[in-house]
C-alpha positions in Angstrom: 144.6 90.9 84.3 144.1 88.1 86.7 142.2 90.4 89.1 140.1 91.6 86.4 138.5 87.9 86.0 138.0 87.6 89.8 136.7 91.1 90.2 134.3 89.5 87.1 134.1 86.4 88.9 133.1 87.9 92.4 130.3 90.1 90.5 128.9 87.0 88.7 128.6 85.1 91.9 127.1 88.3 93.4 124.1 88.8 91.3 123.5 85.2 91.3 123.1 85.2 94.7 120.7 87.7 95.0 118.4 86.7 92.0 118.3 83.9 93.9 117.3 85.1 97.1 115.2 87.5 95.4 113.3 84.5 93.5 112.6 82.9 96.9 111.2 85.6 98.3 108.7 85.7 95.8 108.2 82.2 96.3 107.4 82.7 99.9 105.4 85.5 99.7 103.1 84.5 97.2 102.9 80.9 99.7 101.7 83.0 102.4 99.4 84.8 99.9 97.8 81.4 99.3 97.1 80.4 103.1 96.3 83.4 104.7 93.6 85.5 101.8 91.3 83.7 101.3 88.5 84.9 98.6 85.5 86.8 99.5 82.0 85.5 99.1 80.2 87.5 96.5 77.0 89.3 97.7 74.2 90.1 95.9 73.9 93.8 95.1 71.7 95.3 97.5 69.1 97.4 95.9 68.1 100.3 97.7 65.6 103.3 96.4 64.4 103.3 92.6 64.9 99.6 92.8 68.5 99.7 91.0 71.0 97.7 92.4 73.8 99.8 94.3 76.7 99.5 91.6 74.1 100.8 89.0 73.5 103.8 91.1 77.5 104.6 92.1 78.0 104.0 88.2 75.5 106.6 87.7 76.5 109.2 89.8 80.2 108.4 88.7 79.5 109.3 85.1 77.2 112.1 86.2 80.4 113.9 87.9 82.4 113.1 84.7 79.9 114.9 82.5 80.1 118.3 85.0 84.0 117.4 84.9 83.8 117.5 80.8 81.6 120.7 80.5 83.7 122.6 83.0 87.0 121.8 81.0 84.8 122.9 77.4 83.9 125.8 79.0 87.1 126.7 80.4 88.7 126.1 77.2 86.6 128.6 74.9 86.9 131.0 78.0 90.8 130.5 78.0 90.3 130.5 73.8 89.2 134.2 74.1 92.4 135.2 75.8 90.8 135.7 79.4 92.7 135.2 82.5 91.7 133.5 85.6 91.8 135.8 88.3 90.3 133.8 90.9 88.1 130.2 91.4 85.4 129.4 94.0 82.7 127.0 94.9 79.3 128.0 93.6 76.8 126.1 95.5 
């Protein structure tokens, strides 16, 4: 019985040991987080042709490939629906 408690004991002393290390880890890292990032000047968006800013135009093209993305699966879907089988896919360009 008495090596039960020190096995306890031992274990206790164990994970204490390593929250605590691992809690000053974290400590240092985030430290060395705070002197060697520093933060990034913000720049204007540059506007290039059209006149729209940059972001506006990734944006854009961003939801453009989304909408082919969703009409592909739709028509994949009622295709599938139908009880076809896809034999074979290629680029159509």
């Amino acid at each position: 019985m008495d090596t039960i408690f020190e096995g306890l004991q031992v274990m206790v002393i164990g994970m204490g040991v390593v929250f605590v290390v691992l809690f000053s880890l974290t400590l240092v890292l985030r430290a060395f987080e705070a002197f060697l990032y520093k933060e990034k000047k913000i720049k204007k968006p540059s506007e290039d042709y059209g006149g729209k800013p940059k972001r506006v135009q990734e944006s854009v093209a961003a939801q453009e490939r989304l909408d082919e993305v969703a009409v592909i699966t739709t028509v994949l879907y009622d295709f599938l629906d139908q009880g076809e089988k896809i034999i074979n896919i290629r680029q159509i360009n």
